[in-house]
C-alpha positions as semicolon CSV with decimal commas, in nm:
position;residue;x (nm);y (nm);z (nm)
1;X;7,999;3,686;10,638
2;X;8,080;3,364;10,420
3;X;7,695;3,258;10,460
4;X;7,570;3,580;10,343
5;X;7,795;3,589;10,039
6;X;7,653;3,254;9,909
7;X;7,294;3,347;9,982
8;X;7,354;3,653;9,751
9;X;7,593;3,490;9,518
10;X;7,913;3,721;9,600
11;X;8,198;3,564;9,550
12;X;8,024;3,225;9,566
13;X;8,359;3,022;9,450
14;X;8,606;3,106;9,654
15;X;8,377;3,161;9,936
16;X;8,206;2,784;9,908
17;X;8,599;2,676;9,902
18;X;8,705;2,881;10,189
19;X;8,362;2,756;10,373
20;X;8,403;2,403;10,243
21;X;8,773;2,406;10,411
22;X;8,681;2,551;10,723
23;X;8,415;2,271;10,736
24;X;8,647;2,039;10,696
25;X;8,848;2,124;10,954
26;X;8,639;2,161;11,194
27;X;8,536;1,779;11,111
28;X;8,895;1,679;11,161
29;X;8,957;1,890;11,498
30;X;8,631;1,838;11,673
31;X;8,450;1,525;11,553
32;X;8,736;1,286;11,477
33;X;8,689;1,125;11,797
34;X;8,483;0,769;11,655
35;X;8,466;0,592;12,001
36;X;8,159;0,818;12,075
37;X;7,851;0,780;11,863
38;X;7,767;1,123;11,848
39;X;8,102;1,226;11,687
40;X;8,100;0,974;11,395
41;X;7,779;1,090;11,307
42;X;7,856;1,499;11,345
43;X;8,176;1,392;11,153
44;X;7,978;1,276;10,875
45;X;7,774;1,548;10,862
46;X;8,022;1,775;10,831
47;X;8,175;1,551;10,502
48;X;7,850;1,599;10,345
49;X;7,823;1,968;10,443
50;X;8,192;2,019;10,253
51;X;8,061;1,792;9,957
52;X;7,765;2,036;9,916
53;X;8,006;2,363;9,933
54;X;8,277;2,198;9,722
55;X;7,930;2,079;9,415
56;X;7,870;2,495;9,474
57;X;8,222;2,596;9,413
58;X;8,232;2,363;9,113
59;X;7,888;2,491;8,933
60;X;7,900;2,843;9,046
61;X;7,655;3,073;9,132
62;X;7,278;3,122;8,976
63;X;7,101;3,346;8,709
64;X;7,051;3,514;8,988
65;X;7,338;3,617;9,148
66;X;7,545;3,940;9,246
67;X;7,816;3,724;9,025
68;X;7,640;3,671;8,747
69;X;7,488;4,070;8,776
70;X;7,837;4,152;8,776
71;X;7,991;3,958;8,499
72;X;7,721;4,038;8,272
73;X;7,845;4,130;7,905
74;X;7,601;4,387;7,777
């Protein structure tokens, strides 16, 4: 769902927040757990994953983009 909508540019906003939150979460739930190695390092991961969805949500979609298609003023 949510990774088709970015690789077409539907809805690429709110769906890079949405993913970027879920990411998040997921960090917090699953790979908050530092006295393992292998959680630190999936928890940063993670960070950087929501840092690239939140930069998306920011600049928005494309040129070319079901978004951009749609909000075209002719």
């Amino acid at each position: 769902g949510g990774g088709l909508a970015i690789l077409f540019g539907f809805l690429t906003r709110t769906t890079a927040l949405f993913t970027a939150g879920f990411t998040l979460l997921t960090a917090f739930l699953f790979h908050s757990n530092f006295a393992e190695g292998v959680n630190s390092l999936m928890f940063m991961k993670n960070l950087t994953i929501s840092g690239g969805f939140l930069l998306l949500a920011i600049t928005g979609p494309g040129a070319y983009s079901i978004d951009r298609l749609l909000n075209k003023k002719w």
